[in-house]
C-alpha positions in Angstrom: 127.5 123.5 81.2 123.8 122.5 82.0 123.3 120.8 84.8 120.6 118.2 85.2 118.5 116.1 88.4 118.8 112.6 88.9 115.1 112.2 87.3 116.0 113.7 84.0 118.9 111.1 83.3 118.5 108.4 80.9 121.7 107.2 80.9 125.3 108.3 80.4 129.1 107.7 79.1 131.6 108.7 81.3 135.0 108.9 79.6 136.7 108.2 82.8 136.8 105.2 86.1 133.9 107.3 87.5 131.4 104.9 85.3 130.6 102.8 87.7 129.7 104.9 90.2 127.5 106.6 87.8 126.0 104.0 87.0 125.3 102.7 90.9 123.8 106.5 91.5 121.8 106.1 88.9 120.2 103.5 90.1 119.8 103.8 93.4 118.7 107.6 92.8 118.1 108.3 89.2 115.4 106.3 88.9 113.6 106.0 92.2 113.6 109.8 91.6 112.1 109.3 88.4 109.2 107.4 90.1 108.8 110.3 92.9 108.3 113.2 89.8 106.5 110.8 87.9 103.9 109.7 90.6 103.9 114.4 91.3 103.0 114.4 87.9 100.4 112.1 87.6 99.3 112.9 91.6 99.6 108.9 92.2 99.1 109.9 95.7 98.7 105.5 96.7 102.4 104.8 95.9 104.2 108.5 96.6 105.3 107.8 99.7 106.8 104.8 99.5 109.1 106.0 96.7 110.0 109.3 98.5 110.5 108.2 102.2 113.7 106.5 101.6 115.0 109.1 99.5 113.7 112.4 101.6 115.8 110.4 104.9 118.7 110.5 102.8 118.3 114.1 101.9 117.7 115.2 105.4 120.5 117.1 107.1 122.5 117.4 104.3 123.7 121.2 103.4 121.5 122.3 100.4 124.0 123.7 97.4 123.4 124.8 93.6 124.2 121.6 92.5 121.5 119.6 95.0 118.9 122.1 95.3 116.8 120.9 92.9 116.4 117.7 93.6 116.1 118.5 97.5 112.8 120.8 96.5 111.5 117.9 94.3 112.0 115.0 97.6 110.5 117.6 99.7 107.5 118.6 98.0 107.0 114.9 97.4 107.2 113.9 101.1 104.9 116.6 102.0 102.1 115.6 99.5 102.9 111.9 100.4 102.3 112.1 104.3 99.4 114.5 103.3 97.6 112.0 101.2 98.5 109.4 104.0 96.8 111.7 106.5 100.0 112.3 108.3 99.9 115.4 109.0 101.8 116.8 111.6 104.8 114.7 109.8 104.1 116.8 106.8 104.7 119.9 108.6 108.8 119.5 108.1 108.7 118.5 105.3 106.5 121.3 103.9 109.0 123.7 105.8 111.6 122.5 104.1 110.3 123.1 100.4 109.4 126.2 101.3 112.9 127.3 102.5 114.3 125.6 99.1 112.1 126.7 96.8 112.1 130.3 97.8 115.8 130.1 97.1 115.5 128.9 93.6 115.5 130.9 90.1 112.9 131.2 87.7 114.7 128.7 85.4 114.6 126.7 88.3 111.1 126.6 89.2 110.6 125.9 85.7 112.3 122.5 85.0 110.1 120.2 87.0 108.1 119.5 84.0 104.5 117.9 84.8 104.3 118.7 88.6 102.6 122.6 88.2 99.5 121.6 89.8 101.0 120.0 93.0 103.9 122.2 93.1 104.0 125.2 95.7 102.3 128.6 95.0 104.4 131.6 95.4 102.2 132.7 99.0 102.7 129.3 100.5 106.7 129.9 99.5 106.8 133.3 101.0 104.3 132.6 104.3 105.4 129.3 105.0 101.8 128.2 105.5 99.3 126.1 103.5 95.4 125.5 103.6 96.5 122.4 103.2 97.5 121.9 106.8 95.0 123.9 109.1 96.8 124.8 112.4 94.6 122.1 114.4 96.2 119.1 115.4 95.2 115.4 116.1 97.7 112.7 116.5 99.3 114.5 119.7 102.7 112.1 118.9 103.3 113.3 115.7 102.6 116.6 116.9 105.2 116.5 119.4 107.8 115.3 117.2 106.9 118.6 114.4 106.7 120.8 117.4 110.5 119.8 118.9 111.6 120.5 115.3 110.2 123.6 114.4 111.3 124.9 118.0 115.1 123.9 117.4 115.0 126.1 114.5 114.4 129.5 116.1 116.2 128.7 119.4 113.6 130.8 121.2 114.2 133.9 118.5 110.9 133.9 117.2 111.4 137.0 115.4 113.4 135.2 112.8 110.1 133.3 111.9 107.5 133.4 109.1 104.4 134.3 110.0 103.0 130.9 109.2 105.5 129.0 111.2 105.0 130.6 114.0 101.1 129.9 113.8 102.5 126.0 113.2 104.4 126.4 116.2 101.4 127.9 118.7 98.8 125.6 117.5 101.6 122.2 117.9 102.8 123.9 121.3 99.0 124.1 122.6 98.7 120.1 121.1 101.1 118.9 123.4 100.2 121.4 126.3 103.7 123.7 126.0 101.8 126.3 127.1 105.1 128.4 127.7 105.9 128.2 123.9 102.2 128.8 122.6 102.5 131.9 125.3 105.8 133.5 123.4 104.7 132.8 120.1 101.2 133.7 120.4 102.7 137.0 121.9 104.7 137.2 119.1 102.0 137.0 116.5 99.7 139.5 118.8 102.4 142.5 117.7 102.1 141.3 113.3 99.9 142.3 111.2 99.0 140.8 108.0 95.9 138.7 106.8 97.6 135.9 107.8 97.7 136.6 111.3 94.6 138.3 111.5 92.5 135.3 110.3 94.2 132.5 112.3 95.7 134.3 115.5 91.8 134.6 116.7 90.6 130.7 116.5 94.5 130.1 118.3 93.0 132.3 121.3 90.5 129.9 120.9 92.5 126.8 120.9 94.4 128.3 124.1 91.2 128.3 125.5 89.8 124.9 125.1 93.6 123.5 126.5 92.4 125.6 129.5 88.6 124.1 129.8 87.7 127.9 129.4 85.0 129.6 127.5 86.7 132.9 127.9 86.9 136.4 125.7 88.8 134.6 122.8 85.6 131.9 122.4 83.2 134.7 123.0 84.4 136.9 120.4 84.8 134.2 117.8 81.6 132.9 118.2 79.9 136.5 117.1 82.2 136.4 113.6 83.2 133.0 112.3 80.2 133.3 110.3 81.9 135.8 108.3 85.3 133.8 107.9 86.1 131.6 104.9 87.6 128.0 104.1 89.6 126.2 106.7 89.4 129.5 108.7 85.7 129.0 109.0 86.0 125.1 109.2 88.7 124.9 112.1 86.7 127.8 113.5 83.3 125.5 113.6 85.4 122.6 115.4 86.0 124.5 118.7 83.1 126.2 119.1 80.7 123.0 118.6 83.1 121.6 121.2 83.3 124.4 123.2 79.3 123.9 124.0 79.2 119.9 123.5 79.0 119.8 127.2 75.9 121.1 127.5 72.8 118.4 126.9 70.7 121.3 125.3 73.2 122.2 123.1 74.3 119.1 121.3 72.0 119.1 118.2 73.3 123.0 117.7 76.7 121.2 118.3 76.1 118.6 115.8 75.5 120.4 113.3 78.5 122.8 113.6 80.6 119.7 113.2 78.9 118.1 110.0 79.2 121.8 108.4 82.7 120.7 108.2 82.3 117.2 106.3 79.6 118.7 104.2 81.8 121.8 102.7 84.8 120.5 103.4 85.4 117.2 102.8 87.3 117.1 100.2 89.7 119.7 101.2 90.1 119.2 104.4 89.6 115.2 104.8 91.1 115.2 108.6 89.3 117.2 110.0 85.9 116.5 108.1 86.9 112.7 110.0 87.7 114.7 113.1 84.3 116.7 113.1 82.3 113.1 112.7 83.9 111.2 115.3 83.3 114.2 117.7 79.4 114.5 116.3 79.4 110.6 116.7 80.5 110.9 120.5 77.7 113.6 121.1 75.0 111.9 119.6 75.9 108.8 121.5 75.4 110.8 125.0 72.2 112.4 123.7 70.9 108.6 123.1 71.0 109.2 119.8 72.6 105.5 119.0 71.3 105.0 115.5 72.4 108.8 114.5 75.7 107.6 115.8 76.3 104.7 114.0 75.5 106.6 110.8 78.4 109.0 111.5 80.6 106.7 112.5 79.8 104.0 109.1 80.2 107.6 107.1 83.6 108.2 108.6 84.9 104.6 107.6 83.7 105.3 104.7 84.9 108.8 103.1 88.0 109.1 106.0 89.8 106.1 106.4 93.5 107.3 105.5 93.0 109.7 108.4 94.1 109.6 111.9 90.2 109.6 113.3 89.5 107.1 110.4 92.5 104.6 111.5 91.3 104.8 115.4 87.6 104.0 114.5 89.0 100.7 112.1 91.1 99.8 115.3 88.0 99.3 117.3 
């Protein structure tokens, strides 16, 4: 017979002692999972995570079969676009992840019964690379990024052959957050011998990224500072970050500097709300040891006021 989620149940008669049960799972899941497609649906980003959190932790670790698959993509998906909208990024790595192993594995029937949720739901490349503009491979809260990075290493045990291409670009750029430089090493060696667009767009700004761990302005920073012009969305945006950081040492450089950063906020912001946050607080800084104090107080009231929900937005409200 058909076979139905917890978030498509109204109720039911059970002709058996099993009603009570039922009725108790129907409760404590049914409907909370009811709320979580309903929020998808309606992209109630506010109250999403508060819904899903307790559900994806009881999901977690538990085998995925025909019967639960479903309902594990749906409390996936949902705790992705929930720590996304919190600005909780690195957190929504795993998550992502996750969908993406799920939802690869379901039928076309399958994909289709999550009525309402089309817009948010995953596009077949993100399924099949593992990799989303919606989480550039640039990093912030170093903690978080620790806890993604353990995580997405336990899953390879060292065999990073078996990976995607875009988890292994996850895996350099949270290695090279938290200074594992002998993981970003292997997997950056790794990604050196693929070819795909993929790879070719981001494995250049992680050079990059290995780069400014080092305090370096080597080959990799050279090189990418004669093309990113020519590269595209968060490519071009993450891309923008390191090189205006890369030269915001340099007193005659910071207006040039500047100005690389609020390219970011100005096409960006929007899509990539972190890092647009990320890109102002660093501008903020500069301008503040140029002696530009009124510049920086500009930046830093925009920043509170587009980028709160973001990491850079919740350290400049703690101050």
């Amino acid at each position: 017979g058909n076979s139905y989620g917890w978030d498509q149940i109204h109720s039911a008669v059970l002709n058996d002692d099993r009603q009570a049960e039922f009725d108790r799972l129907l409760r404590e899941l049914g409907i909370p999972q009811f709320r979580v497609r309903h929020r998808l649906a309606n992209q109630d980003w506010n109250s999403l995570s508060e819904v899903v959190e307790p559900l994806y932790a009881m999901q977690r670790g538990k085998e995925i079969t025909d019967a639960n698959r479903r309902n594990s993509y749906l409390l996936s998906l949902a705790a992705f676009r929930g720590r996304i909208a919190d600005g909780d990024l690195a957190n929504a790595l795993i998550p992502f992840i996750e969908a993406c192993e799920i939802g690869s594995a379901r039928s076309t029937n399958e994909r289709s019964d999550l009525a309402g949720i089309q817009e948010v739901d995953l596009s077949a490349g993100e399924l099949q690379k593992q990799f989303t503009p919606l989480l550039p491979p640039i990093w912030f809260d170093v903690q978080a990024a620790r806890i993604s990075c353990q995580e997405l290493k336990a899953r390879f045990a060292n065999d990073h052959k078996q990976s995607t291409d875009g988890e292994l670009i996850y895996l350099a750029s949270l290695s090279l957050a938290v200074d594992d430089v002998e993981t970003a090493i292997s997997a950056l060696e790794e990604l050196s011998l693929r070819s795909s667009q993929l790879v070719d767009a981001w494995l250049p700004i992680l050079r990059v990224e290995m780069e400014f761990g080092q305090k370096v302005k080597g080959p990799a920073t050279e090189a990418l500072r004669k093309s990113y012009r020519s590269l595209r969305g968060p490519e071009r945006a993450v891309a923008n970050y390191l090189l205006a950081l890369q030269i915001s040492d340099n007193p005659d450089d910071f207006d040039s500097a500047v100005l690389d950063l609020l390219y970011i906020p100005a096409n960006h912001g929007s899509t990539l709300p972190s890092l647009s946050a990320a890109a102002l607080h660093q501008a903020a800084l500069i301008s503040t040891r140029g002696g530009k104090v009124d510049e920086a107080a500009l930046l830093k009231s925009e920043l509170l006021k587009n980028y709160q929900n973001t990491y850079h937005g919740r350290l400049q409200i703690a101050k």
